[in-house]
Backbone as CSV, one residue per row, in Angstrom:
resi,resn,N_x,N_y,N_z,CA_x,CA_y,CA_z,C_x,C_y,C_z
1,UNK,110.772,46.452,123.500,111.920,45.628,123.901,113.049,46.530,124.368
2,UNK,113.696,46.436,125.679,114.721,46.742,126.139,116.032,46.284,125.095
3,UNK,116.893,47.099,124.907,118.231,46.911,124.389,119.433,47.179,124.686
4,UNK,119.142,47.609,125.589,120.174,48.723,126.802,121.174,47.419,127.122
5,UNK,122.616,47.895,127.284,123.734,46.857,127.354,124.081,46.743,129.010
6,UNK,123.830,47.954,129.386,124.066,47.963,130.518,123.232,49.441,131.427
7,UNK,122.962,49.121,132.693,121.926,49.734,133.492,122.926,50.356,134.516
8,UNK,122.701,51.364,134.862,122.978,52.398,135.607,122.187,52.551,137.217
9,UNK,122.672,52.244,138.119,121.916,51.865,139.292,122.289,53.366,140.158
10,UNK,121.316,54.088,140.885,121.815,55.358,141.769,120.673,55.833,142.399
11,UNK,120.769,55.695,143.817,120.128,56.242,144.714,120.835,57.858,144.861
12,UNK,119.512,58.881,144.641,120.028,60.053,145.082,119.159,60.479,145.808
13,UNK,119.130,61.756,146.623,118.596,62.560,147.553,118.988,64.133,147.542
14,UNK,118.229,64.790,147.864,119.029,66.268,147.204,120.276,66.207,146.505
15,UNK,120.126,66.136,145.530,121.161,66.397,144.681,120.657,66.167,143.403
16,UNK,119.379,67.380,142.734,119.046,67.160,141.768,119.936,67.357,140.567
17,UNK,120.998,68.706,141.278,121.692,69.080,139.670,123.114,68.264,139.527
18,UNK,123.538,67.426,140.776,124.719,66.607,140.675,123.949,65.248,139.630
19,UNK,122.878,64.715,139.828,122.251,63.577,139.486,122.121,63.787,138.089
20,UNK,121.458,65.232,137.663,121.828,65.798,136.559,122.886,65.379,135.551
21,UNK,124.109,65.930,136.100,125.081,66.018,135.352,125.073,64.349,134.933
22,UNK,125.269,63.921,136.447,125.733,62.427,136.171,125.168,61.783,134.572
23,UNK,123.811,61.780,134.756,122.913,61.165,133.907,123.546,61.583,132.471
24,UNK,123.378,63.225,132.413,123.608,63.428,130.860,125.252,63.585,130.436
25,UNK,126.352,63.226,131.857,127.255,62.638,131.207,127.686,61.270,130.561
26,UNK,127.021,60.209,131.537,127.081,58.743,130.943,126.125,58.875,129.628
27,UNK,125.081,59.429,129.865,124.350,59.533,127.863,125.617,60.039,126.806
28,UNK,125.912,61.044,127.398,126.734,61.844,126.223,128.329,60.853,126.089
29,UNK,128.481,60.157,126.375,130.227,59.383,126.466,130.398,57.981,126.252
30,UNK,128.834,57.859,126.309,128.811,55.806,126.777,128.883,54.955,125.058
31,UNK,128.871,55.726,124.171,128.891,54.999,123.359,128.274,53.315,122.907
32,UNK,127.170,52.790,124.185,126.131,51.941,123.932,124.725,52.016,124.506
33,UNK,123.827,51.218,124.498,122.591,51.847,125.059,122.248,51.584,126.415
34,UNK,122.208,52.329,127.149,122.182,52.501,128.574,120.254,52.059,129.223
35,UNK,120.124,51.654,130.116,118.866,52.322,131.206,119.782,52.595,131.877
36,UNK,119.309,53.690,132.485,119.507,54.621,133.827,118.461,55.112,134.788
37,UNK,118.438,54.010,136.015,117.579,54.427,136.836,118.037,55.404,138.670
38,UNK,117.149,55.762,138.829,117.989,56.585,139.862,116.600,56.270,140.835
39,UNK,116.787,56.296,142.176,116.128,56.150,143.406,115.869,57.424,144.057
40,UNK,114.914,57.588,144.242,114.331,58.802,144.410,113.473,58.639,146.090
41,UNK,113.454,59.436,146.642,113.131,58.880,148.157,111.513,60.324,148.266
42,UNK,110.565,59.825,148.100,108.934,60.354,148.283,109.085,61.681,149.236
43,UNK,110.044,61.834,150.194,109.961,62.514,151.300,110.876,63.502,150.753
44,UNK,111.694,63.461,150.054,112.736,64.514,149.976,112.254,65.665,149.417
45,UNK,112.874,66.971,150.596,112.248,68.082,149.675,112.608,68.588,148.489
46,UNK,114.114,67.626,147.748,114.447,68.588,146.248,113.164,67.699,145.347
47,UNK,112.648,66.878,145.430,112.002,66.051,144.524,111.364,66.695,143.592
48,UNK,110.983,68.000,143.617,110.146,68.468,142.735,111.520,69.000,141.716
49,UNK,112.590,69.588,142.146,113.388,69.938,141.430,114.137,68.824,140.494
50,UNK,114.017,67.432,141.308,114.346,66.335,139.985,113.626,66.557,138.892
51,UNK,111.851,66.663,138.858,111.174,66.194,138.254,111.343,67.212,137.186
52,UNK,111.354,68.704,137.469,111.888,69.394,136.688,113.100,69.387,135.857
53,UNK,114.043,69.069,135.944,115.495,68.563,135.177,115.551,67.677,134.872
54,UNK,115.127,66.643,135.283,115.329,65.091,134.352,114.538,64.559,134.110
55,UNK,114.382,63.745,132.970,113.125,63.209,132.481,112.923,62.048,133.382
56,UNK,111.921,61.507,133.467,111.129,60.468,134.498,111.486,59.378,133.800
57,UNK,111.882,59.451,132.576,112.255,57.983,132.332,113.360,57.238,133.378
58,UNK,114.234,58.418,133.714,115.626,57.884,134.317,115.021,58.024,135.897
59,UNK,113.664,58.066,136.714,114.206,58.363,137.616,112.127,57.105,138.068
60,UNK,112.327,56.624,139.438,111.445,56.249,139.995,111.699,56.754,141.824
61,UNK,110.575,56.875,142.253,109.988,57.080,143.339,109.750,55.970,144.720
62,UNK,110.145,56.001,145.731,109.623,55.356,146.396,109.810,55.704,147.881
63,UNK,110.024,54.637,148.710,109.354,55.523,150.272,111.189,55.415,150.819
64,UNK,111.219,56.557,151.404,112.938,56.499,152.079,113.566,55.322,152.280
65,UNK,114.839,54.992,151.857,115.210,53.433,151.863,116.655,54.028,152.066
66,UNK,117.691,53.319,152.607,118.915,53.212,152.419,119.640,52.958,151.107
67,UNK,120.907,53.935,151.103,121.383,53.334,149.707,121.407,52.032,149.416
68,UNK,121.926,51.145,150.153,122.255,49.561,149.864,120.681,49.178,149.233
69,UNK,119.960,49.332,150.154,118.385,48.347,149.880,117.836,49.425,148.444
70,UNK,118.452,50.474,148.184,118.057,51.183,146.882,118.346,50.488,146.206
71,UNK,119.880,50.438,145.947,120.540,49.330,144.717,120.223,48.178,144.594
72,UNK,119.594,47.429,145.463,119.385,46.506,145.463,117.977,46.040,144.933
73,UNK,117.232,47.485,145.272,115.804,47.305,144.508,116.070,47.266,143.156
74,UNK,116.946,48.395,142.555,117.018,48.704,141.246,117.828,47.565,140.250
75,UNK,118.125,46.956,140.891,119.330,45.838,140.623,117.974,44.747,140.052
76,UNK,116.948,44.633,140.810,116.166,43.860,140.718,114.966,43.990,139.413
77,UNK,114.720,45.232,139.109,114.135,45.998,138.163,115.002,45.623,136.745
78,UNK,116.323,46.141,136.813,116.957,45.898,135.814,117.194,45.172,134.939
79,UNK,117.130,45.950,133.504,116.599,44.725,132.656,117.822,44.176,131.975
80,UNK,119.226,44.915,131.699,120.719,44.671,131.181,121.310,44.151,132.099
81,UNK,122.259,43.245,131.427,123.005,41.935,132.062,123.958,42.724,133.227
82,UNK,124.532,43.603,132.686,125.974,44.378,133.508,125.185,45.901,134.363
83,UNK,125.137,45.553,135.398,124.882,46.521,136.599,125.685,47.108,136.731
84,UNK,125.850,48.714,136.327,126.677,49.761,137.254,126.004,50.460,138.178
85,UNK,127.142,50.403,139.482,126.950,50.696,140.964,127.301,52.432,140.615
86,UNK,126.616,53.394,140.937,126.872,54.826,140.355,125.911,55.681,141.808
87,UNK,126.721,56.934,142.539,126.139,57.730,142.957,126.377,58.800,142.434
88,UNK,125.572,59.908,142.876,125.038,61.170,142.176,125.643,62.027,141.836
89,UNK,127.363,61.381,142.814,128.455,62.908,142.926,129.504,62.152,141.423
90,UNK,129.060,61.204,140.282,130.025,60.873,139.519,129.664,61.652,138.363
91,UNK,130.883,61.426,137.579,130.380,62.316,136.170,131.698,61.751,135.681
92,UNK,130.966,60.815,134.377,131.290,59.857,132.994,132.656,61.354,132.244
93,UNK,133.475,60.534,131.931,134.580,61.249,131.448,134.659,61.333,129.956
94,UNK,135.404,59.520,129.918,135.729,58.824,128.583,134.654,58.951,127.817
95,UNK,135.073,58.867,126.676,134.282,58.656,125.375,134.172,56.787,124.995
96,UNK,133.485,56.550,124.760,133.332,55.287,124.386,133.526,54.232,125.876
97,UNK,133.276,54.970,126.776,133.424,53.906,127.929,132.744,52.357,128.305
98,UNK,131.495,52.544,127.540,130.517,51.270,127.855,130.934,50.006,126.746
99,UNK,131.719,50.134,125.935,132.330,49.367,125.243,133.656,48.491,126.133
100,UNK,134.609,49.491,126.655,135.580,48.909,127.675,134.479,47.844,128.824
101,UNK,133.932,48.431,128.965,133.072,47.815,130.134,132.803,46.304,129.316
102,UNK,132.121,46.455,128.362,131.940,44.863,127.732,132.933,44.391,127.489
103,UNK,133.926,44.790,126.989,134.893,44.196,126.862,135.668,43.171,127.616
104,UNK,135.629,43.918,128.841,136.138,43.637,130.352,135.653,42.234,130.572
105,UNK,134.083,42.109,130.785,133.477,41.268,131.211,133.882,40.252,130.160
106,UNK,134.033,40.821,128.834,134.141,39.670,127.636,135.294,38.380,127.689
107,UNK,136.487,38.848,128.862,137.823,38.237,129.382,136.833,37.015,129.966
108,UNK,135.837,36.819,130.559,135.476,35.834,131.239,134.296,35.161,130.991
109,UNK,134.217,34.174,130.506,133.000,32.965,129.606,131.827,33.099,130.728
110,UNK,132.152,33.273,131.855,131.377,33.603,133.051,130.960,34.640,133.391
111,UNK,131.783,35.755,133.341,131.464,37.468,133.431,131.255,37.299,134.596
112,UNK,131.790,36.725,135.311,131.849,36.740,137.140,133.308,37.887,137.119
113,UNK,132.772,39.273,137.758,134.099,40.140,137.345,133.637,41.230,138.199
114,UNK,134.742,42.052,139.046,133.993,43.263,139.455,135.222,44.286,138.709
115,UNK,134.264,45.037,137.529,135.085,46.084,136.805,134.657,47.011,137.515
116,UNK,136.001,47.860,136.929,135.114,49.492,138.161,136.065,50.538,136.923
117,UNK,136.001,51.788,137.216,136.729,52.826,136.548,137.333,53.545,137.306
118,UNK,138.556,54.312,136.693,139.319,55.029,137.327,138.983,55.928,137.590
119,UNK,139.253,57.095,138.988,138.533,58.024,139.547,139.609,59.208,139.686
120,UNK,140.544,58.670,138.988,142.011,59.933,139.191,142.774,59.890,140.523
121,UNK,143.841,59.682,140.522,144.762,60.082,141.525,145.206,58.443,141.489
122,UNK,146.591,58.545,142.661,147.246,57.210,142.800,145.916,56.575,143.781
123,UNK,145.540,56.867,145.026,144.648,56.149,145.711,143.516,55.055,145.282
124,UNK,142.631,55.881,143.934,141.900,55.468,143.371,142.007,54.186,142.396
125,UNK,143.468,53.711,142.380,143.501,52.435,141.946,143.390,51.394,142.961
126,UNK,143.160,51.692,143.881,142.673,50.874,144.912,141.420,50.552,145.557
127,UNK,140.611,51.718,145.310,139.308,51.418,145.281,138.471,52.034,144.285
128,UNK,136.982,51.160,144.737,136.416,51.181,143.437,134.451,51.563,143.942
129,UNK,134.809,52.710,144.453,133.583,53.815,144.786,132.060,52.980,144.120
130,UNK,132.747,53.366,142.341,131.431,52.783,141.815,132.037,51.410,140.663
131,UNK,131.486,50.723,140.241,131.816,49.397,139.886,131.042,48.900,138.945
132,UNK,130.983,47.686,138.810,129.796,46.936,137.617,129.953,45.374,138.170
133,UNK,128.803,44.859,138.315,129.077,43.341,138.471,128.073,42.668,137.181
134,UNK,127.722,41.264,136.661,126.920,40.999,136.036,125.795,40.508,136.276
135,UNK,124.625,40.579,135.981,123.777,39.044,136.483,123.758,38.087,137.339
136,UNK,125.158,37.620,136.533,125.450,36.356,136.854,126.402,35.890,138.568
137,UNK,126.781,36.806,138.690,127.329,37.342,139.857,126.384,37.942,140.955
138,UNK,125.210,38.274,140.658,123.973,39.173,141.516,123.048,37.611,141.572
139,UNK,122.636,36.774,140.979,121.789,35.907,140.768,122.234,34.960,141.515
140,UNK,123.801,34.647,141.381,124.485,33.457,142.295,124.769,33.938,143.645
141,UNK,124.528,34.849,144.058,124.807,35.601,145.260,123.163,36.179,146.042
142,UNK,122.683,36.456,145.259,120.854,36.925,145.463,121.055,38.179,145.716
143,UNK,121.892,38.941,145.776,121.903,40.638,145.815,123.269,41.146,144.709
144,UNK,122.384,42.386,144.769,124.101,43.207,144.004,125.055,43.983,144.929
145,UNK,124.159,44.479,146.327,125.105,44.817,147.192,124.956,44.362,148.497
146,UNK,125.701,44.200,149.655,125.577,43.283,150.194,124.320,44.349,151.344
147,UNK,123.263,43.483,151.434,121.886,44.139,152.162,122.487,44.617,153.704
148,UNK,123.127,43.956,154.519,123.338,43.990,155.532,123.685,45.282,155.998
149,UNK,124.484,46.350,154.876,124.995,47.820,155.280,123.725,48.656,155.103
150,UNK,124.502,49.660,155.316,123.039,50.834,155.201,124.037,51.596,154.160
151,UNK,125.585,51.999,153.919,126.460,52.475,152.497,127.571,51.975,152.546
152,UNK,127.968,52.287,153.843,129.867,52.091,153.810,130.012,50.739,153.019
153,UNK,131.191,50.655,153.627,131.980,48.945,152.700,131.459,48.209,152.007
154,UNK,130.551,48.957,150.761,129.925,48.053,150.047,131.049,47.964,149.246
155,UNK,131.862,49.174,148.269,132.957,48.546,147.564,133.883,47.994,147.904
156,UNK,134.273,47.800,149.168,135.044,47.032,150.519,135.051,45.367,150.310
157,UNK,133.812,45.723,150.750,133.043,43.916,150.656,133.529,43.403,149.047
158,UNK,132.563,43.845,148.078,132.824,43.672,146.430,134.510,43.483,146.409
159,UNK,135.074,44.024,146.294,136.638,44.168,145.877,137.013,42.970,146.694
160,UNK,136.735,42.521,147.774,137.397,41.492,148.461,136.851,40.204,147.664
161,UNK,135.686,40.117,147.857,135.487,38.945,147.302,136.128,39.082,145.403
162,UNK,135.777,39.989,144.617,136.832,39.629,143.591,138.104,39.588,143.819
163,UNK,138.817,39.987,144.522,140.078,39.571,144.622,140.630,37.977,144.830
164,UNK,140.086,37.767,145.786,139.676,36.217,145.988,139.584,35.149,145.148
165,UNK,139.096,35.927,144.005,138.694,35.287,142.851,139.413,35.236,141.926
166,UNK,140.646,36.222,142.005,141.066,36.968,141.217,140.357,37.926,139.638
167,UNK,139.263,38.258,139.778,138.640,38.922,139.222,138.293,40.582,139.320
168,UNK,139.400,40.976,139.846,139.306,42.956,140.162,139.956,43.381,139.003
169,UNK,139.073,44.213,138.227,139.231,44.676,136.974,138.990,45.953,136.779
170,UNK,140.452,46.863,137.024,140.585,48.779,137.194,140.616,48.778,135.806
171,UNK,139.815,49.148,134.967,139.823,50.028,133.848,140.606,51.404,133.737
172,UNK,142.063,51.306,133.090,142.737,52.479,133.477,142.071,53.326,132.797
173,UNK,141.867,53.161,131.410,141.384,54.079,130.693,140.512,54.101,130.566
174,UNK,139.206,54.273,131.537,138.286,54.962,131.725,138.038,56.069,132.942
175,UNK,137.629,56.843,132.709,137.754,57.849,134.051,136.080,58.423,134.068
176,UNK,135.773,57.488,135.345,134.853,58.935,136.276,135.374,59.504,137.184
177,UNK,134.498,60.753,137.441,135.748,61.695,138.479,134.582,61.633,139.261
178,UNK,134.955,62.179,140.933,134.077,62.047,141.644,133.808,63.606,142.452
179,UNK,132.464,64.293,142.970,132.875,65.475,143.367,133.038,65.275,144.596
180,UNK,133.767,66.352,145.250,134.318,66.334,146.432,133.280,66.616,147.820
181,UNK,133.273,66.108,148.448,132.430,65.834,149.795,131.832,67.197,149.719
182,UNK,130.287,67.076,149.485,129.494,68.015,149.903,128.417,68.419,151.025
183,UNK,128.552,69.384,151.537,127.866,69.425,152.713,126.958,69.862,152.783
184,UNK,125.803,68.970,152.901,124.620,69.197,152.067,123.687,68.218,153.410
185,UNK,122.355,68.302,153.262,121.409,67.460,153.916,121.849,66.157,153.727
186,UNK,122.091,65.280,152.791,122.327,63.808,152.893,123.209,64.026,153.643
187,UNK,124.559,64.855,153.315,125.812,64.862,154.391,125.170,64.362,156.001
188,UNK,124.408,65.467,155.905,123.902,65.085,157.399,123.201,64.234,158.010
189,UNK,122.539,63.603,157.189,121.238,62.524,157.206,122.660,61.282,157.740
190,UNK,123.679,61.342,157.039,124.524,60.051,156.923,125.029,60.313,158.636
191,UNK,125.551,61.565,158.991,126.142,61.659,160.498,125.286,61.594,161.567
192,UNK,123.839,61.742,161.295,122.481,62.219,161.901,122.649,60.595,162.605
193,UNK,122.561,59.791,161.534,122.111,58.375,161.944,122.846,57.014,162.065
194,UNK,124.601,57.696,162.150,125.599,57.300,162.814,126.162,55.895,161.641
195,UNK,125.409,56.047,160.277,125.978,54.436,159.730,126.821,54.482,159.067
196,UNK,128.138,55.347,158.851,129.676,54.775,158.967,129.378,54.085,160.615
197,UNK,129.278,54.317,161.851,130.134,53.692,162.661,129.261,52.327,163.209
198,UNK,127.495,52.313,162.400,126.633,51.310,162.406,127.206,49.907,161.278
199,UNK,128.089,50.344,160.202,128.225,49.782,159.134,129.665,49.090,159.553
200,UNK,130.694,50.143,160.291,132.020,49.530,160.470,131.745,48.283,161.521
201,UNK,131.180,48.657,162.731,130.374,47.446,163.644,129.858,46.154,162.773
202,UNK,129.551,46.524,162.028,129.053,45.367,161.018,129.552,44.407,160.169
203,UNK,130.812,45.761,159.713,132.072,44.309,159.172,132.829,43.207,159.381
204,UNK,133.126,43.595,160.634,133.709,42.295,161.394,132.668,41.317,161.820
205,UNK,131.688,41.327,162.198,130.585,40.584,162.535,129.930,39.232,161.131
206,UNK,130.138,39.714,159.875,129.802,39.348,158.518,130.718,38.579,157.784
207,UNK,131.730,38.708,158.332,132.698,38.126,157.211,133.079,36.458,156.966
208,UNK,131.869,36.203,157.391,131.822,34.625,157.484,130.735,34.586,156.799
209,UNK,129.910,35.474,156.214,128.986,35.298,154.988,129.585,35.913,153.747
210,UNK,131.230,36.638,153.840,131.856,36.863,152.630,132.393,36.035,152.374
211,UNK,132.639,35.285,153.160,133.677,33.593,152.665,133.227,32.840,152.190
212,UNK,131.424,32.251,152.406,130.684,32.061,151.604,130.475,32.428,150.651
213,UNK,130.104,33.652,150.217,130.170,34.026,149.168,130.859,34.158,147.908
214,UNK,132.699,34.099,148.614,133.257,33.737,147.514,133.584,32.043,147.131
215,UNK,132.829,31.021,148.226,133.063,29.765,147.412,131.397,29.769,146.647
216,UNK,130.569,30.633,146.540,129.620,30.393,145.753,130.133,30.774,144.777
217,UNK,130.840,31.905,144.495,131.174,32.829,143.057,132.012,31.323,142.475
218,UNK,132.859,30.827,143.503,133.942,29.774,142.761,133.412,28.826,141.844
219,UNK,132.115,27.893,143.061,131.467,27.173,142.135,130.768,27.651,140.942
220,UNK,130.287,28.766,140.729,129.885,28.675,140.125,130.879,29.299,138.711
221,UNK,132.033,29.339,139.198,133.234,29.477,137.860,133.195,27.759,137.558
222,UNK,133.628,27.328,138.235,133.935,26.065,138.001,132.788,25.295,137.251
223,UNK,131.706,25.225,137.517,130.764,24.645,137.097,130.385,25.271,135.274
224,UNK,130.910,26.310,135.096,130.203,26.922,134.077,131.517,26.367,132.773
225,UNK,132.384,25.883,133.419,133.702,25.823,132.415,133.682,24.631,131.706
């Protein structure tokens, strides 16, 4: 039996020893029981160096996918109610953080909520890199991130529609920090195949399936009360 409170969602790609850290910082700080799965792409040449550093429990395999359609696989796998949205460059701060996290959600009989954590600096209270939605919010919607991108404005998209809702929930006192732009093969994979400017094209085109989306989240506040 799974007991894990909450699941850890992360597509990585070279970046065995950032994925690293990540992992055995949310173990070492989270203060409840975690799965942590990470997306692993068949083709990549660090793969052997994952397999070496992290145990296979935290990590599955499959054929090159975009971040979005990663999370979205893993979202689907997942067996804990509260999904955190997490890439490879974060690393868990707080002590006792996965408690705030329930907590958060605990404000709402619905747990229709997008919590996220603080990432340091004034900017970072404004957005929310990596996040958590529930179930119940992924189930009434049919994804956890919106499929249509290939990365950009996924916390874009998310934050709007909770706002909407009034449901955007900055956890001050929690802090992941994030590392600073590395220039590395994914770096390039992301400029190689142009989807910041495939993804920005895309926003304006969509946003008549985010408006939907937030009178689904509504009804289904309303209905649950």
């Amino acid at each position: 039996m799974n007991n894990s409170k909450i699941s850890i969602l992360c597509p990585s790609r070279g970046r065995p020893q950032l994925a690293k850290k990540m992992v055995e910082s949310a173990i070492k700080t989270a203060g409840v029981d975690l799965e942590i799965i990470l997306y692993l792409n068949d083709n990549d040449p660090a793969l052997s160096q994952y397999k070496d550093i992290i145990d296979s429990k935290y990590y599955q395999i499959g054929p090159d996918r975009s971040p979005c359609y990663s999370w979205n696989l893993l979202a689907d796998q997942a067996k804990s109610d509260i999904l955190f949205l997490m890439g490879d460059d974060g690393e868990f701060v707080t002590e006792g953080w996965g408690e705030k996290i329930i907590k958060a959600f605990d404000q709402y009989p619905d747990k229709i909520a997008c919590v996220y954590p603080y990432t340091g600096g004034a900017v970072s209270k404004h957005k929310n890199p990596h996040f958590c939605l529930h179930k119940n919010w992924v189930s009434t919607l049919g994804y956890f991130v919106p499929p249509q991108f290939w990365h950009w404005y996924v916390d874009t998209w998310t934050a709007q529609i909770a706002r909407q809702l009034n449901r955007y929930c900055l956890l001050n006192d929690m802090l992941v920090t994030i590392q600073t732009r590395v220039n590395d093969e994914t770096e390039a994979r992301t400029s190689y195949f142009c989807n910041r400017e495939r993804d920005h094209w895309l926003w304006d085109k969509t946003q008549r399936y985010l408006n939907t989306d937030v009178e689904l989240l509504k009804k289904f506040i309303e209905d649950y009360k």
